[in-house]
C-alpha positions as CSV (number, residue, x, y, z in Angstrom):
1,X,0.0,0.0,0.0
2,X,3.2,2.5,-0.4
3,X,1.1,4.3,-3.4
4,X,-1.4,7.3,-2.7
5,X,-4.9,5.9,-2.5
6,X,-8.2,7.9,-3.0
7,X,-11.4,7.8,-0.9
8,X,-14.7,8.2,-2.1
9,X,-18.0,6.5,-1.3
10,X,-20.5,4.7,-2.6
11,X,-24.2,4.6,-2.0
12,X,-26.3,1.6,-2.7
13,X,-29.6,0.0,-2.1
14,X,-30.3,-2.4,0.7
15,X,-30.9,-5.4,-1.1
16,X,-27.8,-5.0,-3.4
17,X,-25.3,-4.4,0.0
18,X,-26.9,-7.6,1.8
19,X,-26.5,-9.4,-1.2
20,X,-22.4,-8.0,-1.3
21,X,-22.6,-8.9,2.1
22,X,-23.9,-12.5,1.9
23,X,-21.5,-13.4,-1.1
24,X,-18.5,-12.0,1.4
25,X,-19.7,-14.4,4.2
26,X,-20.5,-16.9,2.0
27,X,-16.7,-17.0,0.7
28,X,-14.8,-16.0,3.4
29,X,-13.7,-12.3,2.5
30,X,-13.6,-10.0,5.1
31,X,-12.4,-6.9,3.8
32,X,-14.9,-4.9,2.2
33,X,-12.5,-2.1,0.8
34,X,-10.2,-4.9,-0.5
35,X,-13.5,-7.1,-2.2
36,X,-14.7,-3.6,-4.1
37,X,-11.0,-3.0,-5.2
38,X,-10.9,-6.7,-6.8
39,X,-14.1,-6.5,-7.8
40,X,-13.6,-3.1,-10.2
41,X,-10.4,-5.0,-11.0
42,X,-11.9,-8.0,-12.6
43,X,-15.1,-6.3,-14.3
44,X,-12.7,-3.7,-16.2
45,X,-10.1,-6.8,-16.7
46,X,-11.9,-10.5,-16.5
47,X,-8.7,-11.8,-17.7
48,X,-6.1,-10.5,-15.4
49,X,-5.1,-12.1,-12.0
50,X,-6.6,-10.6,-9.2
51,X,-4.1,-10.7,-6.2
52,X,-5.3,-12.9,-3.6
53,X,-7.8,-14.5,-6.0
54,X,-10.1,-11.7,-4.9
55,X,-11.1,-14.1,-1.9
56,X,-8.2,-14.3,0.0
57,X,-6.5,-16.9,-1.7
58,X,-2.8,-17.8,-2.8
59,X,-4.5,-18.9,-6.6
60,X,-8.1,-17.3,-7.7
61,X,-10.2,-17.4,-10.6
62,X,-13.3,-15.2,-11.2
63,X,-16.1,-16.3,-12.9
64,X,-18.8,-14.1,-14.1
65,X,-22.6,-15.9,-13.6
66,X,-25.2,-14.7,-14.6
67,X,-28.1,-14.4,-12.4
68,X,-30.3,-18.1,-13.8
69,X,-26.7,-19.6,-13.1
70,X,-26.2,-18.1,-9.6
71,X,-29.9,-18.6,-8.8
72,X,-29.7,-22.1,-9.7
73,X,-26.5,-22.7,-7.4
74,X,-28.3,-21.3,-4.7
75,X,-31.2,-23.1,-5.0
76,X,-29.6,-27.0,-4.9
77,X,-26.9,-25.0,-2.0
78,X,-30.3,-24.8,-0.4
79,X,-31.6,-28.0,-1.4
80,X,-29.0,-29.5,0.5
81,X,-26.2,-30.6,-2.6
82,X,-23.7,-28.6,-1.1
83,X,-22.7,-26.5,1.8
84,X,-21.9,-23.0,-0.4
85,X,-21.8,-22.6,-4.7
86,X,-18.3,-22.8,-4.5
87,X,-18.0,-26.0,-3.3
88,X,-20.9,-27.3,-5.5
89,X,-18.7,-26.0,-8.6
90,X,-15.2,-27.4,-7.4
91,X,-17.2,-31.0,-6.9
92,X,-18.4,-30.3,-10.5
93,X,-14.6,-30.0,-11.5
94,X,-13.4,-32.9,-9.3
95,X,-15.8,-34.8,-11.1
96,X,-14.6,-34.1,-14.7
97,X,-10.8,-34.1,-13.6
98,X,-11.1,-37.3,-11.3
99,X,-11.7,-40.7,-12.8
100,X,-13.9,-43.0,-11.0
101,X,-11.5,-45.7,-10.4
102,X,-9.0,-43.0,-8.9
103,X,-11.4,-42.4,-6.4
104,X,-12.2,-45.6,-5.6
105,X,-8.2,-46.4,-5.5
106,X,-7.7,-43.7,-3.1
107,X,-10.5,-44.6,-1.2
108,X,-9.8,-48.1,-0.6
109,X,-6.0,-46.6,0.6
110,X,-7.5,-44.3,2.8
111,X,-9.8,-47.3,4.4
112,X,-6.9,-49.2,4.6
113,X,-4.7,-46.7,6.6
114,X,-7.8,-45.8,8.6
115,X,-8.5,-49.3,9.5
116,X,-4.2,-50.0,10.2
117,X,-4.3,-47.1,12.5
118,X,-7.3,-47.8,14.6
119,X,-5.4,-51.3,15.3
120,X,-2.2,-50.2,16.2
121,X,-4.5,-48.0,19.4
């Protein structure tokens, strides 16, 4: 932060500041200066890095929904398919990346190490 920075506010509606507020909460960012900054960032340049992957992480990508999408993630987050959209879409991605009989491989292991473990108590 060794540059000059600007101050200026911003007015908005209710619904549109709970709704910046529940995506916040929902992924973990806490800094509502820093979230506005990354968010101007990736609307005037989608395909440049934001740093700290705009939600506080080491690697980020922004994806641009539209609201049908978003609405839709909401709806099965609510129906119980997942705890939060993100993790709905990475389980999505794990899915296309992950063959079955990898996960089943790595599942056996894990049984196995589990099962080891509780004998060696």
């Amino acid at each position: 932060m060794g540059e000059k920075e600007e101050t200026f506010s911003i007015r908005m509606g209710i619904e549109d500041f709970q709704t910046m507020e529940d995506f916040m909460a929902e992924n973990g960012i806490k800094n509502r200066s820093r979230f506005i900054r990354d968010a101007i960032a990736a609307y005037i340049c989608p395909e440049k890095q934001i740093p700290g992957g705009g939600a506080g992480t080491e690697n980020g990508l922004f994806i641009h929904l539209g609201e049908i999408q978003l609405n839709t993630l909401g709806y099965m987050v609510r129906e119980g398919f997942a705890d939060s959209k993100e993790e709905l879409i990475k389980s999505w991605i794990r899915a296309k990346i992950i063959r079955p009989e990898d996960e089943a491989d790595s599942a056996a292991r894990s049984f196995t190490l589990a099962r080891d473990n509780s004998r060696m108590r």
